[in-house]
C-alpha positions in Angstrom: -23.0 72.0 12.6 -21.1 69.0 14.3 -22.0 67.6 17.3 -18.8 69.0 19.7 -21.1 72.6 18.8 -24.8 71.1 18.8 -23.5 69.9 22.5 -21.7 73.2 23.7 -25.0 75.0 22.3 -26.9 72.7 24.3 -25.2 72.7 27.4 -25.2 76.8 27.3 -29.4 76.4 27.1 -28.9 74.6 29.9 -27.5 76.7 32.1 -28.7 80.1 30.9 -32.1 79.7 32.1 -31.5 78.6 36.0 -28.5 81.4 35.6 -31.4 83.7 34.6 -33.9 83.0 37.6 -31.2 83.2 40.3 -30.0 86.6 39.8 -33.9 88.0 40.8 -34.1 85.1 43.4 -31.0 86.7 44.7 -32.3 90.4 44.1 -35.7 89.7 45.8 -35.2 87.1 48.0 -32.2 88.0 49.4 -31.3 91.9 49.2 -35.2 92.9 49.6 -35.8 90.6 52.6 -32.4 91.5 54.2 -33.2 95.2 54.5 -37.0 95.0 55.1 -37.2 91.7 57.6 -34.7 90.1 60.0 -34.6 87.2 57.1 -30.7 87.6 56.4 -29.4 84.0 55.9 -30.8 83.7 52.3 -28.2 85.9 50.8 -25.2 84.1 51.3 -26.5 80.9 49.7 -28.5 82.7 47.1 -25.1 84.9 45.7 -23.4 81.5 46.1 -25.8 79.7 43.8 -26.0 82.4 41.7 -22.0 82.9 41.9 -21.6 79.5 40.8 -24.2 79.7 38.0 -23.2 82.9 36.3 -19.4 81.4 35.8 -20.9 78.5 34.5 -22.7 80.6 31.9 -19.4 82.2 31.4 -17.3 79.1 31.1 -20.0 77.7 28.5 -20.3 80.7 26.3 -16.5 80.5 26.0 -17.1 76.7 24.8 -19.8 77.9 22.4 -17.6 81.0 21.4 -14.7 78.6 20.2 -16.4 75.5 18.4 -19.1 78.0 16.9 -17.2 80.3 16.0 -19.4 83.3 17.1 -18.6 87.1 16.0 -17.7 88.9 19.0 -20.9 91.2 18.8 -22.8 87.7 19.2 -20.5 87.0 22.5 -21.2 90.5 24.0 -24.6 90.3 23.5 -25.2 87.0 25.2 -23.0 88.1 28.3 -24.9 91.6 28.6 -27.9 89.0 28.4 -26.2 87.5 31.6 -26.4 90.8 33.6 -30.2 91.7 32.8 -31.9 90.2 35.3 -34.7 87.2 33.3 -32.1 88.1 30.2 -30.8 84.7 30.2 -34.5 83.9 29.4 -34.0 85.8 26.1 -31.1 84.5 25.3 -32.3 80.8 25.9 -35.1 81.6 22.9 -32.4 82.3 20.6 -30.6 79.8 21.3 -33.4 77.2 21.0 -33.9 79.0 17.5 -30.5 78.4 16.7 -30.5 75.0 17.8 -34.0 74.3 15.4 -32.2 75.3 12.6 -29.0 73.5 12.9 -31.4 70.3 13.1 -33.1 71.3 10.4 -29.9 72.1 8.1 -28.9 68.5 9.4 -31.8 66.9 7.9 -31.7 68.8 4.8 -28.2 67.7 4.1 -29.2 64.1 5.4 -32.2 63.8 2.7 -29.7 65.5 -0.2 -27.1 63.1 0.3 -29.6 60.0 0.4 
């Protein structure tokens, strides 16, 4: 794996997991609190953040998708990741996995070549 990938890989595991915690900050902070209190300013700001995040997610799995070289099945199932609320938590553990192994390969390679 070449850095351009290590780095898109990275950046995804990044974003997935603050991606992941604002969709149920949004549910539960700011659709349960709307309807049961008179707390209503929390969900403009929360869908915002959340807004912002997920087309970050979306932008970055692109990346990944194009200097990784991903099968599609592997695309879907990170973006269906993305709409499970805490799925992006998933989806950070595999790509930590992923990321182990490319650095292991690496060194492999590294100690055959030396």
């Amino acid at each position: 794996m070449d850095i351009k990938t290590a780095s898109a890989l990275h950046r995804l595991r990044l974003i997935s997991v603050p991606e992941a915690l604002s969709f149920p900050a949004l549910l539960i902070f700011g659709s349960v609190l709307s309807r049961i209190s008179d707390i209503d300013y929390l969900m403009m700001p929360l869908g915002a953040i959340h807004g912002i995040l997920f087309l970050a997610y979306l932008v970055l799995l692109i990346d990944v998708w194009t200097k990784a070289k991903w099968p599609v099945k592997r695309v879907l199932l990170f973006f269906l990741l993305s709409l499970v609320p805490f799925g992006g938590l998933y989806g950070d553990k595999l790509l930590k996995r992923e990321e182990a192994d490319s650095v292991m390969a690496a060194r492999a390679r590294q100690v055959a070549e030396a």
